[in-house]
N, C-alpha and C positions, 0 to 999 in steps of 0.2 A: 504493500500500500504506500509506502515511506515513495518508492520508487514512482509510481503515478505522479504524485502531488511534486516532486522537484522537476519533472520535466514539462508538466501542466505551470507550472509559476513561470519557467523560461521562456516557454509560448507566451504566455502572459508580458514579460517584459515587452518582446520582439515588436506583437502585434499588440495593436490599441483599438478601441470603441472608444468613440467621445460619448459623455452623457446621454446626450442628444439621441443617437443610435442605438443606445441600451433601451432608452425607453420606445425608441421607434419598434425597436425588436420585440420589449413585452406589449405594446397594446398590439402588435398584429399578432402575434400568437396569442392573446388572449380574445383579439375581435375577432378571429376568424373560426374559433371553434363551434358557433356557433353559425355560421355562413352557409346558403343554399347552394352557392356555385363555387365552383374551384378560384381560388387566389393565389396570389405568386407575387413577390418580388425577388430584385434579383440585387446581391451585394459585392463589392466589386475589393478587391486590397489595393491601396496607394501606391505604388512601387517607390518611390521617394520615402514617404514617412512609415509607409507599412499600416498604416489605417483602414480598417475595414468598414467601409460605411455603402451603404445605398448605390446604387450604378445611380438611380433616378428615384422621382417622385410616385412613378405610376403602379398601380397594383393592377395586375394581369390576371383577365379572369376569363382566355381561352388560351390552351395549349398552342395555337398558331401563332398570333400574336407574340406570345412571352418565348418559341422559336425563331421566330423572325428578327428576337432582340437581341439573342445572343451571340457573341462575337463569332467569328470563325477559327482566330489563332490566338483566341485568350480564356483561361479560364475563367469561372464565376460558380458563388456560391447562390441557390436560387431556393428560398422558402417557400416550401407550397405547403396548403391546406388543399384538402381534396374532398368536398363531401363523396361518398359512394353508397351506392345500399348492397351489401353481401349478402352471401347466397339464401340467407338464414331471417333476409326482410327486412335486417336492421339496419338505421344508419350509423354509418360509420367515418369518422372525417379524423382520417390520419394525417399529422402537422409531421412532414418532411424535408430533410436537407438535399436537393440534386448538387449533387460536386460534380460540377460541368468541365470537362477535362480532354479539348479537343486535340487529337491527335497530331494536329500540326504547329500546336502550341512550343515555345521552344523551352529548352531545361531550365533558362533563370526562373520563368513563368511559373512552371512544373513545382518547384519547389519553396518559391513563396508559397504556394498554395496548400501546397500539400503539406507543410509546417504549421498553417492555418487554420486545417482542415477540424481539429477536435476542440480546438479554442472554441469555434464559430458553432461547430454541433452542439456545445454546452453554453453557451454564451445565450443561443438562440433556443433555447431548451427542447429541439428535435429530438422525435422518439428512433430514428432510423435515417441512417446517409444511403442514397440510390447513387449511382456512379455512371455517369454518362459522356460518354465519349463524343455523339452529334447532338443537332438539338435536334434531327428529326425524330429519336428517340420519344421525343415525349408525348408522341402517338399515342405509345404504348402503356403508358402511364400508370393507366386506368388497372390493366393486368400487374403491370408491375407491384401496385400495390396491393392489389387483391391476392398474387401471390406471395 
């Protein structure tokens, strides 16, 4: 345990949230669990100061759209909330992390992010990281998470 908590504090130093972002992060995962349609933002890290904040203002609430926004040679961290109703009739709105991670992205990229990666899943209190190499990926979404 000793061993989690000292490598989680050095992510800590590296990478920052400004206030501002901490709370942006809890009211959408707290307004969204309750949400009819799927929601999505997408969070970007600074390459300068190492800040992880927001790409933009917009919350995406179709799978095409929130594709069309993602870069093609940079990663991004993307929150989704996803109502679905499972096989069993109930609904279900699982709040997820996509670690967008396109294959033409180059290694500096690579590895801010990927240093990133657990800070931002615990920061943003997601129950599950999906890992996604294109964005046309998020077609599939829907099974993704049902599986």
């Amino acid at each position: 345990m000793v061993g989690d908590g000292a490598a989680f504090s050095s992510e800590a130093r590296l990478y920052t949230f400004s206030q501002e972002t901490k709370d942006k992060l809890r009211k959408f995962r707290l307004g969204t669990s309750r949400a009819r349609d799927p929601q999505a933002v997408i969070y970007q890290i600074d390459k300068k100061t190492l800040e992880i904040e927001q790409a933009d203002d917009s919350i995406y609430r179709d799978m095409q759209s929130l594709a069309e926004e993602l870069p093609d040679h940079s990663p991004r961290f993307v929150l989704l909330s996803y109502p679905l109703t499972l096989e069993s009739g109930r609904l279900s709105v699982p709040y997820v992390m996509i670690y967008y991670m396109p294959v033409t992205c180059n290694a500096e990229l690579r590895m801010v992010y990927a240093g990133a990666k657990e800070l931002m899943r615990n920061t943003a209190e997601v129950g599950r990281i999906i890992e996604m190499k294109e964005a046309e990926e998020l077609e599939e979404i829907e099974e993704l998470l049902k599986g």
